[in-house]
KOLVEXLUM-253451 format. One record per residue (C-alpha): x, y, z; residue in three letters. Coordinates in Angstrom, 3 decimals. Example, Ala and Ser with C-alpha at 12.3 -4.5 7.8 and 13.67 -1.06 7.14 Angstrom:
KOLVEXLUM-253451
[[12.300 -4.500 7.800] ALA],
[[13.670 -1.060 7.140] SER],
//
This chain:
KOLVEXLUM-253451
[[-11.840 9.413 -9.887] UNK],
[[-12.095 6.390 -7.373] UNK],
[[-14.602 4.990 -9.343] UNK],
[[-12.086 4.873 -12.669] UNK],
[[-9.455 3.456 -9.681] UNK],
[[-12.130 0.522 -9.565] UNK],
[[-12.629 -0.470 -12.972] UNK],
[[-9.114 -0.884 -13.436] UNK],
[[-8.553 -2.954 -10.721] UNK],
[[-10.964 -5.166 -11.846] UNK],
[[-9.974 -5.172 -15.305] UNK],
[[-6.090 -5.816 -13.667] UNK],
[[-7.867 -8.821 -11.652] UNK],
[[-9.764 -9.966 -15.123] UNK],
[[-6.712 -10.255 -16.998] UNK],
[[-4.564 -12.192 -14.249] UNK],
[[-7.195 -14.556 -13.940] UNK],
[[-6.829 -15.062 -17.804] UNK],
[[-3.165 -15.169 -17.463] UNK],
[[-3.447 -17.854 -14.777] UNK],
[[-5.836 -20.089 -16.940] UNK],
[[-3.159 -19.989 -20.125] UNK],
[[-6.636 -19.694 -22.512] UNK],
[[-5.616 -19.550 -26.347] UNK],
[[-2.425 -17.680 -25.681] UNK],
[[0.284 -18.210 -28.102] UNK],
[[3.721 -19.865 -26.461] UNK],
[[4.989 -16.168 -26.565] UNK],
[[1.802 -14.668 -25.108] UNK],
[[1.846 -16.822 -22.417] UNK],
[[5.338 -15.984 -21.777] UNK],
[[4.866 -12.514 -21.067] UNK],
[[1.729 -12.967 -19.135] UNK],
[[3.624 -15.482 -16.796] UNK],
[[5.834 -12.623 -16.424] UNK],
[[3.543 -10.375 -15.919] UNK],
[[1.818 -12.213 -13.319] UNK],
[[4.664 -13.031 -11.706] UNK],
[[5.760 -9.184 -11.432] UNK],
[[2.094 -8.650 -10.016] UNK],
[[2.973 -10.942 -6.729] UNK],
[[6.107 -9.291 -6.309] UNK],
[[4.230 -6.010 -6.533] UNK],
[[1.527 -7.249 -4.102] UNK],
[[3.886 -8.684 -1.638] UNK],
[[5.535 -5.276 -0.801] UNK],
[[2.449 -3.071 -1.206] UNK],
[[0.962 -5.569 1.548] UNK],
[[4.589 -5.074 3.181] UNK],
[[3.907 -1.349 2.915] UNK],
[[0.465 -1.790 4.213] UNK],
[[1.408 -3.395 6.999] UNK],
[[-0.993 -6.299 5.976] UNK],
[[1.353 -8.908 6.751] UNK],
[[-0.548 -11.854 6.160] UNK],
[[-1.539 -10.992 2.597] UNK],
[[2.285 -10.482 1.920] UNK],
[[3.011 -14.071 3.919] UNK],
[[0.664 -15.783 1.648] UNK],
[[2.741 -14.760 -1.205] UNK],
[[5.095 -16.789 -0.509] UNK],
[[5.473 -20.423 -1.355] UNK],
[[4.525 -23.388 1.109] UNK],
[[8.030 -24.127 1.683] UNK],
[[8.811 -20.986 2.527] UNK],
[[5.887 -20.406 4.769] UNK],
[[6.808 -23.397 6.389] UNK],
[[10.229 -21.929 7.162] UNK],
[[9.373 -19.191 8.416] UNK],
[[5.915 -18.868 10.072] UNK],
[[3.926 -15.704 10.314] UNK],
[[4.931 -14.493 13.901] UNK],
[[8.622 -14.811 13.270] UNK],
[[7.923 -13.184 9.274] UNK],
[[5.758 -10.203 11.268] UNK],
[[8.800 -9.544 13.489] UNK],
[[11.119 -9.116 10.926] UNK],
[[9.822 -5.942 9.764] UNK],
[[8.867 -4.570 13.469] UNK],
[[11.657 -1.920 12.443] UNK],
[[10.431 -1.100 9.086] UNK],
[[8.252 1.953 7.873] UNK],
[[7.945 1.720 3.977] UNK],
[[9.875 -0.238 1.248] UNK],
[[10.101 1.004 -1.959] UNK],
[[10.465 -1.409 -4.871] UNK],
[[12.196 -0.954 -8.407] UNK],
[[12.438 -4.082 -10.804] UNK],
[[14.524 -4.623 -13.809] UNK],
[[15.123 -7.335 -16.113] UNK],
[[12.228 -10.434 -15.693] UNK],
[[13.186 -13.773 -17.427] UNK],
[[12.212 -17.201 -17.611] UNK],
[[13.796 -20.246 -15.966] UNK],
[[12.900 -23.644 -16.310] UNK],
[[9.520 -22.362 -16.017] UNK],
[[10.071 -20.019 -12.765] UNK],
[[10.468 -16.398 -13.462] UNK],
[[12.856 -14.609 -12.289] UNK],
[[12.796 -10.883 -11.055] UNK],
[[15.540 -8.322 -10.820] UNK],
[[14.602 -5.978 -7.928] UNK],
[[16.307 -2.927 -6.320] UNK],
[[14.764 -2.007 -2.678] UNK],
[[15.374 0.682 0.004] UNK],
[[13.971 0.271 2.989] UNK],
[[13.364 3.006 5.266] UNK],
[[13.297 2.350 8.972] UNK],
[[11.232 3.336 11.888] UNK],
[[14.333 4.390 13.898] UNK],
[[15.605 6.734 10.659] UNK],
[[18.036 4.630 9.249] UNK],
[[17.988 3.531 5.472] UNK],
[[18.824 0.142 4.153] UNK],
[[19.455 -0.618 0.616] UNK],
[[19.533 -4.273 -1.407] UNK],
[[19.990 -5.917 -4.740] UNK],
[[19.418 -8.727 -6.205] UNK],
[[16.537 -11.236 -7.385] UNK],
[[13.050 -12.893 -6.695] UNK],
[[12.518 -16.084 -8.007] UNK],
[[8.296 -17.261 -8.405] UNK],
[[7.218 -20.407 -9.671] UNK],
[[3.525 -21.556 -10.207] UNK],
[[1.581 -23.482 -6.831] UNK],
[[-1.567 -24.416 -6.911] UNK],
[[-2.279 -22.431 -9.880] UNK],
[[-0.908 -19.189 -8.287] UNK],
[[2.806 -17.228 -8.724] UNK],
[[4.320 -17.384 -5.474] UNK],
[[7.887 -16.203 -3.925] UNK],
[[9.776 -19.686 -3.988] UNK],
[[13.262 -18.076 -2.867] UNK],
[[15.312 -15.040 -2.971] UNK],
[[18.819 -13.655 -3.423] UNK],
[[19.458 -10.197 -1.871] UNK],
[[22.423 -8.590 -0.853] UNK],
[[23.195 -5.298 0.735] UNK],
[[23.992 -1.855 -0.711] UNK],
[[26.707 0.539 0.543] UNK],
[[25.612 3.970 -1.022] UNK],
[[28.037 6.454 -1.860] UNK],
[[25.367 8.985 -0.254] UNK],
[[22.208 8.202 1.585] UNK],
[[18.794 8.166 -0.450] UNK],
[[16.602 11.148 0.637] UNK],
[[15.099 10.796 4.717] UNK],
[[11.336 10.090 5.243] UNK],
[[9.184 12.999 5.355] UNK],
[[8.089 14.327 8.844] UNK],
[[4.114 15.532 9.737] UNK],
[[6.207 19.126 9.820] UNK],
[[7.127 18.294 6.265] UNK],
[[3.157 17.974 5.271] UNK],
[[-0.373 19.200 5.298] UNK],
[[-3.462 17.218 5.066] UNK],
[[-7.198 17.893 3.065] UNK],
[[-9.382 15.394 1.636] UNK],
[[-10.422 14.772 -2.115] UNK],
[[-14.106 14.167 -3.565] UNK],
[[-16.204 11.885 -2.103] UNK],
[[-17.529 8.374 -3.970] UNK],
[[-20.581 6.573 -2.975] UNK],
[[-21.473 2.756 -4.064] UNK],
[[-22.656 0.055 -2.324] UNK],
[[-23.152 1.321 1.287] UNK],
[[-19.169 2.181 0.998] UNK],
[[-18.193 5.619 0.392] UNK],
[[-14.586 5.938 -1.421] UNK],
[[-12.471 9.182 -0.505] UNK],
[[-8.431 10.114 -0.724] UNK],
[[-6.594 11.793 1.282] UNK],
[[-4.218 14.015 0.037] UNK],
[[-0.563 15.163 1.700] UNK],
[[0.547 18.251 0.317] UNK],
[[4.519 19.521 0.509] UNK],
[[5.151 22.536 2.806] UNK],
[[9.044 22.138 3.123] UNK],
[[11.498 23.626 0.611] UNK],
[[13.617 20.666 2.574] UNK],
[[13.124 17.066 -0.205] UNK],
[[11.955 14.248 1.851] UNK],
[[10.262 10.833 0.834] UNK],
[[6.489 9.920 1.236] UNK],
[[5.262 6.417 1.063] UNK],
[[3.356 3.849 2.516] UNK],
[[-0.143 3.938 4.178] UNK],
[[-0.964 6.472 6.675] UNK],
[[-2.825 5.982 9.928] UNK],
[[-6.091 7.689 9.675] UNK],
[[-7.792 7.999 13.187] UNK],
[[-11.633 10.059 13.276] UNK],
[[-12.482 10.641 17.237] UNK],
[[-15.689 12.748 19.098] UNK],
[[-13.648 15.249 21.004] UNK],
[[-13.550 14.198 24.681] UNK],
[[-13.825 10.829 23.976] UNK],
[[-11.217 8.292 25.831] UNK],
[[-10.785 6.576 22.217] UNK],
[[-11.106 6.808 18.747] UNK],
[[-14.464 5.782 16.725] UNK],
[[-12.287 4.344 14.114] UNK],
[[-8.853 3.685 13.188] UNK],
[[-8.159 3.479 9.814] UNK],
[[-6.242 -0.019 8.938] UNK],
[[-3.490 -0.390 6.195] UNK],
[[-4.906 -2.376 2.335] UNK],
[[-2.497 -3.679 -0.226] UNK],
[[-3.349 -2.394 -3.821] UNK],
[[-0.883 1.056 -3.963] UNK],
[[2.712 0.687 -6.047] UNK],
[[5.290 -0.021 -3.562] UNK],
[[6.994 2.924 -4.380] UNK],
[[7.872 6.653 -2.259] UNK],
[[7.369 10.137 -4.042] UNK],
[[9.967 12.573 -4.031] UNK],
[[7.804 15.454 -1.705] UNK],
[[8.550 19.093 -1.801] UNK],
[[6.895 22.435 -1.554] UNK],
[[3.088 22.334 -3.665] UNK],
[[3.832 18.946 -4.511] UNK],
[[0.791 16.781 -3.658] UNK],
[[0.359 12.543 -3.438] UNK],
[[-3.002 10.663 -2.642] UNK],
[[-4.105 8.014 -0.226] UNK],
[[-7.580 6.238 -1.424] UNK],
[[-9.592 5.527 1.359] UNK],
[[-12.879 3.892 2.109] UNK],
[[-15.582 3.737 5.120] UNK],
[[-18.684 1.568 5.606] UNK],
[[-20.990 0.819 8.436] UNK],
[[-20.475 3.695 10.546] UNK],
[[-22.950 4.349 13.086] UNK],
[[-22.418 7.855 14.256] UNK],
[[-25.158 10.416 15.106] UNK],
[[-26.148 12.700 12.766] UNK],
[[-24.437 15.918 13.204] UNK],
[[-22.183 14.434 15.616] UNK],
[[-18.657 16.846 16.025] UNK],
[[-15.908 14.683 14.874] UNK],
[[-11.962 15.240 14.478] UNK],
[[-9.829 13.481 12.078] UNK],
[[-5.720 12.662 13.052] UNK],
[[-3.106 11.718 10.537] UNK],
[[-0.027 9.124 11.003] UNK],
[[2.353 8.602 8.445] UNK],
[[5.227 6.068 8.426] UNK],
[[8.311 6.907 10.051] UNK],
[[7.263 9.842 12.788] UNK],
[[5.494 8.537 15.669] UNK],
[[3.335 11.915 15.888] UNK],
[[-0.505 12.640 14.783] UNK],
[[-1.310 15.509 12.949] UNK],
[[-4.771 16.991 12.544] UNK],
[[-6.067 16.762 9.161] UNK],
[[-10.154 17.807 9.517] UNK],
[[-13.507 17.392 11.240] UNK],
[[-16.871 15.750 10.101] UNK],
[[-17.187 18.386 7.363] UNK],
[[-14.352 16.660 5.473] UNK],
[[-15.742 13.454 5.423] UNK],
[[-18.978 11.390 4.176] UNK],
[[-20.333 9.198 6.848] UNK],
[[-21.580 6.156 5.301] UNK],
[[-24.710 4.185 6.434] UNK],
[[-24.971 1.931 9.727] UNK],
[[-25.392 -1.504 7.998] UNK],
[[-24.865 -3.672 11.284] UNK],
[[-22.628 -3.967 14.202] UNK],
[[-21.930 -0.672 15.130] UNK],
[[-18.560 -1.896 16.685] UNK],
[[-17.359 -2.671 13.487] UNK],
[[-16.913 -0.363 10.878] UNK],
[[-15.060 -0.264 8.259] UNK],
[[-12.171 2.084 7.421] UNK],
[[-9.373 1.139 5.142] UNK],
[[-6.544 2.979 3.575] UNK],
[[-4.215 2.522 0.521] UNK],
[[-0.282 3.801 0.217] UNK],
[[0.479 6.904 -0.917] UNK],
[[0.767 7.510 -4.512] UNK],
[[0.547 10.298 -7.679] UNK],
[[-2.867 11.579 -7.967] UNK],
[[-2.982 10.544 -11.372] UNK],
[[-3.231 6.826 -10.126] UNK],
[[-6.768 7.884 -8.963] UNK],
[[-8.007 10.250 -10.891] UNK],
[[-9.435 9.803 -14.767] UNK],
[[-7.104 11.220 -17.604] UNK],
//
């Protein structure tokens, strides 16, 4: 469950951290965990992309880059974009930097879809892979990858509930109801409001750590979206309703009430809880097999 999800993030954040310090790793070993680590930033970078957690994904990149492009100008570049979906192929070694096929389609707010080819190219700064410089070039597709999903396209219901920590961990889960194939992927917008009220007691804000990938949706077929809550300070018994977003449609859906979720603690500032959510993915990502 999201406690399996966990451990294998921080075993995944144990072994970069071995990769990084190059300890007792044969010249071969520490070839393919330099690749491996490189893949991992390329990974995080769009997952932050598809988060719409642009910093993390601007600190990816290398100093140099940064420096040509600041944040505010990097932000607006993807003011148009829903969800990117990532594929890489070959990853080789060049004079120390590795280098990263990649294959992206981009799927924008406005319903358009972009494609690209071409390469990422990290090398090692300050002890970290970052994105030195890329080489990306358009696609003209013969036919048009499959449109974004739609809230008609989907219901919503919530998985099991997790406690640890004052945090309680939770998925949502979007379930096919169109015989029409569509494309889900990204994070959704999760908003929980008291009915009457002029705004929302929380809005749910996007977290890298999901494959930068979309899943093929169709009737029955089901994808997950961990998500976690702390310090809410909410009466007890208090009538809630929960609202879905999802990239590319600019409508809410309603997905539940306070039944479907479990309030954690108030641990401070009751202004500020927190509510997080990943991108969608396959339920087996977060479930134990």
């Amino acid at each position: 469950m999201i406690a399996r999800v966990r451990q294998l993030l921080m075993a995944a954040v144990a072994l970069l951290m071995v990769a990084q310090m190059g300890i007792g790793l044969s010249p071969v070993a520490a070839q393919s965990e330099a690749k491996d680590q490189a893949e991992a930033t390329l990974n995080l970078y769009y997952s932050a992309i598809d988060a719409y957690d642009y910093e993390t994904a601007w600190n990816q990149l290398s100093k140099a880059w940064q420096k040509k492009q600041p944040l505010d100008d990097f932000i607006d570049g993807f003011s148009n974009t829903a969800v990117v979906g990532l594929s890489t192929g070959d990853i080789r070694l060049v004079s120390g930097d590795v280098v990263i096929e990649v294959e992206l389609t981009a799927w924008m707010n406005d319903g358009t879809i972009e494609g690209y080819t071409g390469s990422y190219t990290l090398g090692k700064e300050g002890g970290d892979w970052r994105i030195v410089s890329a080489d990306i070039t358009t696609v003209d597709y013969d036919a048009p990858p499959t449109r974004l999903c739609k809230l008609d396209d989907l219901s919503f219901s919530f998985g099991d509930w997790d406690a640890g920590a004052g945090n309680r961990y939770g998925y949502l889960i979007a379930t096919g109801t169109s015989e029409d194939r569509c494309v889900l992927g990204g994070v959704p917008r999760i908003s929980v409001v008291i009915p009457g009220a002029k705004s929302p007691i929380a809005v749910s804000t996007g977290e890298a750590g999901a494959p930068p990938q979309v899943s093929l949706m169709g009737k029955g077929v089901e994808v997950v979206a961990p998500i976690r809550l702390a310090n809410w300070c909410v009466e007890d018994g208090e009538s809630l309703l929960i609202y879905v977003e999802v990239p590319g449609d600019t409508w809410k859906a309603e997905a539940g009430d306070e039944s479907d979720l479990s309030i954690p603690p108030c641990l401070g500032d009751p202004e500020d809880p927190l509510f997080t959510a990943q991108g969608f993915q396959d339920p087996f990502d977060v479930t134990d097999n």
